[in-house]
C-alpha positions in Angstrom: 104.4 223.0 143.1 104.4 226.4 144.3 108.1 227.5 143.0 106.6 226.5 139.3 103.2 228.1 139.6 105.7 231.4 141.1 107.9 230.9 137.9 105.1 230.8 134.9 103.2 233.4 137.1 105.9 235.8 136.5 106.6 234.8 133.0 103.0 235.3 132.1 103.1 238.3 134.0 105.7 239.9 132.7 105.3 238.8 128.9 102.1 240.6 129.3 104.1 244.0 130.4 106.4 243.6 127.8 104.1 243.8 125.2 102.3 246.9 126.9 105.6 248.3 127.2 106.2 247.6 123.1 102.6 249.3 122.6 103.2 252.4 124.4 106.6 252.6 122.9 106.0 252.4 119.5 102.7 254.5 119.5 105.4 257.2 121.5 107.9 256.5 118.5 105.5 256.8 115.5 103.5 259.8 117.3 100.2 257.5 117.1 97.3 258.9 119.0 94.8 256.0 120.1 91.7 256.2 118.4 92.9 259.1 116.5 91.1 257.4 113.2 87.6 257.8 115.0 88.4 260.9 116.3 89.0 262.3 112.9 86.0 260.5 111.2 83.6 262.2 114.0 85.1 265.7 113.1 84.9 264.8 109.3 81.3 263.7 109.6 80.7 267.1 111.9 82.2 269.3 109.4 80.3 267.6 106.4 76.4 268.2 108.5 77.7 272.3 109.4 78.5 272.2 105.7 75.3 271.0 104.5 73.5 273.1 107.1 75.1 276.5 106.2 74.9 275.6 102.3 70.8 275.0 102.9 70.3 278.0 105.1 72.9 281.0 104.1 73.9 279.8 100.9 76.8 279.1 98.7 78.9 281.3 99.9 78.5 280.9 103.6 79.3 277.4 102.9 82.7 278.2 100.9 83.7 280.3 104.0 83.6 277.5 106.3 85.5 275.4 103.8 88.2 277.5 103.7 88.3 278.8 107.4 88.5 275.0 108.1 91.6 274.0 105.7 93.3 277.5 106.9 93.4 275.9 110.7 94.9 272.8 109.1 92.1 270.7 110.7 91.9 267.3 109.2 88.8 267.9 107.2 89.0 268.1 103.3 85.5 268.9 101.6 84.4 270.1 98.3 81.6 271.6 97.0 80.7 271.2 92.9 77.7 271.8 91.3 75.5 269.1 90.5 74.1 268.3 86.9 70.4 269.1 86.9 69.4 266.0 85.4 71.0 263.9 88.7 69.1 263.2 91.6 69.5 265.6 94.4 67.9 263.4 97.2 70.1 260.1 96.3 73.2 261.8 98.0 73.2 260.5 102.1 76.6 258.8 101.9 78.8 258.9 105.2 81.5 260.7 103.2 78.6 262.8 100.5 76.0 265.4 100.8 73.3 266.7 98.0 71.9 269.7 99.4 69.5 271.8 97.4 69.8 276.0 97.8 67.9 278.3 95.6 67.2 276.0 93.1 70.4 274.0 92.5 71.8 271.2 93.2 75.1 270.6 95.3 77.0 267.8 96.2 79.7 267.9 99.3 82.2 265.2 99.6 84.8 264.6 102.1 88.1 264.5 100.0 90.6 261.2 100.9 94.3 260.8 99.9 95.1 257.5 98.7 98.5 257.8 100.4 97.9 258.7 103.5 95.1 256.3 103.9 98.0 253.7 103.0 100.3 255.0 105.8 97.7 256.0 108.4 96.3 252.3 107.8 100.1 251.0 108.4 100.7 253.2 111.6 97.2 251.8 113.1 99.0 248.6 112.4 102.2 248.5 114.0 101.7 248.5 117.7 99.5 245.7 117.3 101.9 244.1 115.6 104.5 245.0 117.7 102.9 243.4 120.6 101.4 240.4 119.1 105.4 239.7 118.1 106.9 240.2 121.7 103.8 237.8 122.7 104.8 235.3 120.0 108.6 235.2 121.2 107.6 235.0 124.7 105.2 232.4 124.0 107.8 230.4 122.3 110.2 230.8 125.0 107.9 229.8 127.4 106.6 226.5 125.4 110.7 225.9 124.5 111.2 226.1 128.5 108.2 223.6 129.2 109.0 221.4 126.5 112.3 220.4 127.0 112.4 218.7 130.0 109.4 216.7 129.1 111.5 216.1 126.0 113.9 214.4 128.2 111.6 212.3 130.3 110.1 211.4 127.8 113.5 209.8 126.1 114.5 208.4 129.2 111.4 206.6 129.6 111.8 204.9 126.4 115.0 204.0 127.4 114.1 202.4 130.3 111.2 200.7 127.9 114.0 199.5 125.8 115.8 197.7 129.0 118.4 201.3 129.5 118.5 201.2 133.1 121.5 203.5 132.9 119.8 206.7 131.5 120.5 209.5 133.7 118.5 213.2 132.5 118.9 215.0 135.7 122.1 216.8 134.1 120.0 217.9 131.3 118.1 220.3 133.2 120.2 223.6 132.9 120.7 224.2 136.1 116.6 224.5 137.2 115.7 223.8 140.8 111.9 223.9 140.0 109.4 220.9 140.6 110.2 220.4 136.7 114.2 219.4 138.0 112.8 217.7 140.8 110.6 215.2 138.6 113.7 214.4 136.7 116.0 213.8 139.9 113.2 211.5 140.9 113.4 209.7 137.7 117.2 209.0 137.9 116.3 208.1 141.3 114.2 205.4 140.1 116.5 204.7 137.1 119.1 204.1 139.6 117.0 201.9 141.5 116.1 199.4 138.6 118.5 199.5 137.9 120.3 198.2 141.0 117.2 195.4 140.5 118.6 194.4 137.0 121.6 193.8 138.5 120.7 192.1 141.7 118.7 189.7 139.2 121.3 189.2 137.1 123.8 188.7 140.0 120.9 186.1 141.7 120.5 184.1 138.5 124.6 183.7 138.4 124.6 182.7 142.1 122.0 180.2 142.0 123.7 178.5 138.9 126.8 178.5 140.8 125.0 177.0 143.7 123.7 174.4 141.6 126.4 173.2 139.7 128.4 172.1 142.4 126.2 169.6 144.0 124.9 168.4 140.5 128.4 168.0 139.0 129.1 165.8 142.3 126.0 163.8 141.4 127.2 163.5 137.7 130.6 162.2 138.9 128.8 159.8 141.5 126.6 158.1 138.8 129.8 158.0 136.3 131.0 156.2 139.1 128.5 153.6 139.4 127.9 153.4 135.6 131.7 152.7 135.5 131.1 149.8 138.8 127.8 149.3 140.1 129.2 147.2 142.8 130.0 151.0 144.3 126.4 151.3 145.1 125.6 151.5 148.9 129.0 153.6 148.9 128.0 155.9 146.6 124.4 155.8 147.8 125.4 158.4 150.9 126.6 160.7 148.4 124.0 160.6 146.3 121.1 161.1 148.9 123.5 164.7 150.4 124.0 166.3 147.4 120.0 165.7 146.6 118.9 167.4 150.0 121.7 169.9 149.7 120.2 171.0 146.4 116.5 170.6 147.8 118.0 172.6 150.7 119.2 175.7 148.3 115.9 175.3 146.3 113.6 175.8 149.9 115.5 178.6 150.3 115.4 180.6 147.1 111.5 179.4 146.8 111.5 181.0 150.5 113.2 184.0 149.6 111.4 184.8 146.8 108.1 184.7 148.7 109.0 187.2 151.0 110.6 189.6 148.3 107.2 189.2 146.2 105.2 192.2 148.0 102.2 192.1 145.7 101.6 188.3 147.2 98.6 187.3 149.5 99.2 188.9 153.4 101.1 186.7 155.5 99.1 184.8 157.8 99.5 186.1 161.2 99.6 184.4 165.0 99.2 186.2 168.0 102.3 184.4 170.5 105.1 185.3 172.7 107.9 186.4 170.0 110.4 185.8 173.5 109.0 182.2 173.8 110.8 181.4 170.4 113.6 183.4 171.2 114.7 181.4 174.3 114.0 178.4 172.5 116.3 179.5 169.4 118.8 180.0 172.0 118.9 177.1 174.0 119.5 174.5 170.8 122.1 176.7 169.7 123.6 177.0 173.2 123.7 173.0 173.4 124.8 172.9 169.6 128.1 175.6 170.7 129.2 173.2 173.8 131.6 171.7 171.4 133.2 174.2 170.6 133.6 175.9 174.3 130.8 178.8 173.3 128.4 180.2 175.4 124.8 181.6 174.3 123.2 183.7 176.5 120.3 185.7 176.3 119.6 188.8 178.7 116.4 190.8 178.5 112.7 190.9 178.5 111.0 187.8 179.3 107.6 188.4 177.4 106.4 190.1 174.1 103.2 189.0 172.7 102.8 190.0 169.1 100.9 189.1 165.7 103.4 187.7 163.8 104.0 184.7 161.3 105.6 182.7 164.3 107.3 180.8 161.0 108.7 183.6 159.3 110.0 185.3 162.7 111.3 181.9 164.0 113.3 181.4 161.5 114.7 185.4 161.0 115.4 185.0 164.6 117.3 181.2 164.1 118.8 182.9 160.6 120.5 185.7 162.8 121.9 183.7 166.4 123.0 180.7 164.0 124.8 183.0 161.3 126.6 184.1 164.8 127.5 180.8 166.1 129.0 179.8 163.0 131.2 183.0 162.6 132.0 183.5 166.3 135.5 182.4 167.5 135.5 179.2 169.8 135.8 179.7 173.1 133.7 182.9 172.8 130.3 184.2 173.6 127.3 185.0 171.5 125.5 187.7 173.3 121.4 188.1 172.3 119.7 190.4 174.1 116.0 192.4 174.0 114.6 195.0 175.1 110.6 196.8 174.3 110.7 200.5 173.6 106.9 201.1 173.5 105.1 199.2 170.6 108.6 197.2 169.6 110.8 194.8 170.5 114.6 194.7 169.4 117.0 191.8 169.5 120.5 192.7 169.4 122.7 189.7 168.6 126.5 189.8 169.2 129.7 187.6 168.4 133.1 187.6 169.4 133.9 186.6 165.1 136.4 188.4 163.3 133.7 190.8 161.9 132.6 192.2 158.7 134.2 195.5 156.9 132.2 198.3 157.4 132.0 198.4 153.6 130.3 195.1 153.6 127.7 195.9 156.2 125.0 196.1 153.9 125.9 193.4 151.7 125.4 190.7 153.8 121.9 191.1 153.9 121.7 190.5 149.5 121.3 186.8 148.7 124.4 184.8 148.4 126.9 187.3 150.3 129.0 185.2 152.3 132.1 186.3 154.0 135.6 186.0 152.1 136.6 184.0 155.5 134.2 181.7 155.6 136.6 178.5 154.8 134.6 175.2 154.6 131.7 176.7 157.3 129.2 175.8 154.5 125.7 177.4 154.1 124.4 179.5 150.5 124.8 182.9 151.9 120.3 183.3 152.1 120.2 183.2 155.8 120.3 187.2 156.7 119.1 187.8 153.4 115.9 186.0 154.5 115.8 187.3 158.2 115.5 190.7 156.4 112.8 190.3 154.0 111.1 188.4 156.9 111.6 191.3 159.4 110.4 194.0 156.8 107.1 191.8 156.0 106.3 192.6 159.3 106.8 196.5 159.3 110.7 195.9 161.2 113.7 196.2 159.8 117.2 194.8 160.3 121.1 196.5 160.5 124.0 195.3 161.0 126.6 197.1 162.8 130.6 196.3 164.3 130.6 195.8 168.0 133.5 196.9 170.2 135.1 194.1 170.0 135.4 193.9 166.0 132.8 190.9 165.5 129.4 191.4 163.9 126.5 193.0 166.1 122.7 192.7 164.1 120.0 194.0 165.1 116.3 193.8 164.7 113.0 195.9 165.0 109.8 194.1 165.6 106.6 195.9 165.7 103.8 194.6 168.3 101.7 194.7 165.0 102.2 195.4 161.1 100.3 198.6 161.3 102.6 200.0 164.3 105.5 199.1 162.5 105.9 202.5 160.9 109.7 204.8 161.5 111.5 201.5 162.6 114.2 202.0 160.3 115.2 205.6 161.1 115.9 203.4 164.8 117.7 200.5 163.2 119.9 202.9 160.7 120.6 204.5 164.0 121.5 201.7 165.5 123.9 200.3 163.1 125.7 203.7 162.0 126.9 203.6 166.7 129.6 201.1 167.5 127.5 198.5 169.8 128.9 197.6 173.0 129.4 194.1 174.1 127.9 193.1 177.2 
């Protein structure tokens, strides 16, 4: 905040000089002389008592000298002296501006003579430099409430936009150019514009997928039981059928149910288990070893033997099965599936490597969003929720996944796992390291 409390510091400050400056400049220009009205009432009120004095104590014509002496040095003092009517009051007159002084046996009345005119202008020219500044203070003020005012202007039609489902509002361009905490608020709201907006569309993109996932197996049902509606002699046949489309679509349900649990970060904590995460490594690997002897590939697994951890030994198990079987099934036959882990203090990272034809760089991300499969993928089966899970299982535990090319062009993932949720802070500055390198195969 301290570039905006720099910028209104300065604007206050120098609105307040500016209207100094507009002061001084028109009291120069009009020839204004602060407090020259109290100045000349003081020497108005000081001539009127030396009047009065001289008229009581020398007499009538002491007091016409002074009178005169005074207008002759244009001193800005007007009195007159007049006679007062003996049946008047001579002790009534103790007006600021009026004298009754008594000499000799009369009456006399002095009274300190004002133009009409020039108490007009004199009034007006008091007026002006206040006026003067109080209007530079008025435009500055309204440039400053116009410059504070806008932008929240524009957050706050974005945000009704976004309250009216307008993920795509974008106000960061509306901020003429400013680079102040003000700019950086509404860069942070395109931000998160952006980023719901990128939700709305993975939602919309999930809700497509699953019914496209689901109307496959069910239109195969619907066919089967025309079939058997048609000739119900065609049931054991059609019974097989019937019973693999069912677990196929209570396979895809498990899944999405499964997926959607881990993506929900306001549920209840994961229950935790403190076991060897290596344990169910080797024994992920050794069923998918004996599962790749038919096609002539090798699984092997190369690292640390131990690493004992509070985990979810489900939720790892399978991220771990999600990641070496996803390889298997994309590796060329023949090949090998390389998994190997190392510890790096507090956490543990599996890097698994096939010898498959590899994902476009451009795609490296992808894979990892529910239902992203591989345009090669042929008749391999599966609904594209396998890495997508791994990751949201990985990140429930403070980890994170990447995915990477290896030397040899097939697919290299890797994943962080912290010895502990609350030590699983900064893995994914390593694992975005890790996936920007080429990996190596072993």
């Amino acid at each position: 905040m301290q570039r905006l409390f720099w910028k209104f510091f300065t604007i206050i400050w120098l609105t307040t000089a500016a209207s100094i400056a507009v002061l001084f400049a028109v009291t120069a220009l009009f020839q204004i002389t602060p407090f020259s009205r109290e100045v000349e009432r003081g020497q108005q009120a000081f001539a009127l008592d030396v009047a009065s004095q001289l008229l009581a104590r020398e007499g009538r014509d002491a007091a016409f000298t002074f009178v005169i002496e005074a207008a002759r040095a244009r001193a800005p003092v007007h009195l007159s002296i007049s006679l007062l009517d003996p049946s008047e009051n001579c002790t009534a007159g103790t007006a600021n501006d009026e004298r009754h002084v008594q000499n000799e046996g009369a009456c006399y009345k002095l009274v300190v003579q004002r133009q009409e005119a020039d108490l007009v202008s004199e009034t007006w020219l008091r007026i002006v430099p206040w006026l003067s500044a109080l209007l530079t203070a008025a435009v500055a003020a309204y440039w400053l409430a116009r410059y504070l005012i806008r932008p929240v202007a524009h957050l706050r039609s974005g945000l009704n936009a976004l309250a009216r489902g307008r993920f795509d509002i974008r106000i960061g361009d509306r901020m003429d150019g400013r680079k102040d905490e003000v700019a950086a608020l509404a860069h942070d709201f395109d931000a998160s514009a952006e980023r719901l907006e990128q939700f709305q569309k993975a939602q919309q993109r999930l809700f497509h997928d699953v019914s496209h996932e689901l109307r496959s197996p069910l239109s195969r049902l619907q066919a089967a039981i025309g079939v058997l509606q048609q000739n119900p002699g065609k049931l054991n046949a059609m019974m097989d059928r019937l019973v693999r489309e069912i677990d196929r679509i209570d396979g895809l349900v498990g899944e999405i149910l499964t997926l959607a649990r881990l993506a929900d970060r306001t549920a209840d904590e994961i229950e935790m288990q403190t076991l060897n995460v290596i344990d169910l490594l080797n024994d992920i690997v050794a069923d998918a070893a004996f599962e790749a002897q038919a096609r002539g590939i090798r699984v092997l697994h190369e690292g640390v033997q131990t690493f004992v951890a509070e985990v979810n030994g489900e939720l790892i198990y399978r991220a771990l099965e999600n990641v070496i079987r996803n390889a298997l099934k994309y590796t060329l036959d023949n090949s090998v599936v390389a998994v190997r882990s190392e510890v790096n203090g507090d956490r543990l990272r599996v890097l698994v490597t096939d010898q498959g034809l590899g994902v476009p760089e451009s795609e490296l991300e992808r894979i990892f969003q529910p239902f992203s499969r591989g345009n090669d993928v042929g008749g391999l089966g599966g609904y594209g929720l396998g890495l997508a899970i791994t990751k949201q299982a990985i990140e429930r535990h403070g980890g994170c996944v990447a995915a990477s090319i290896s030397e040899a062009g097939g697919l290299a993932v890797s994943l962080e796992i912290a010895r502990s949720i609350r030590g699983g802070q900064g893995l994914c500055e390593l694992a975005n390291q890790a996936s920007s390198a080429v990996v190596r195969d072993p």
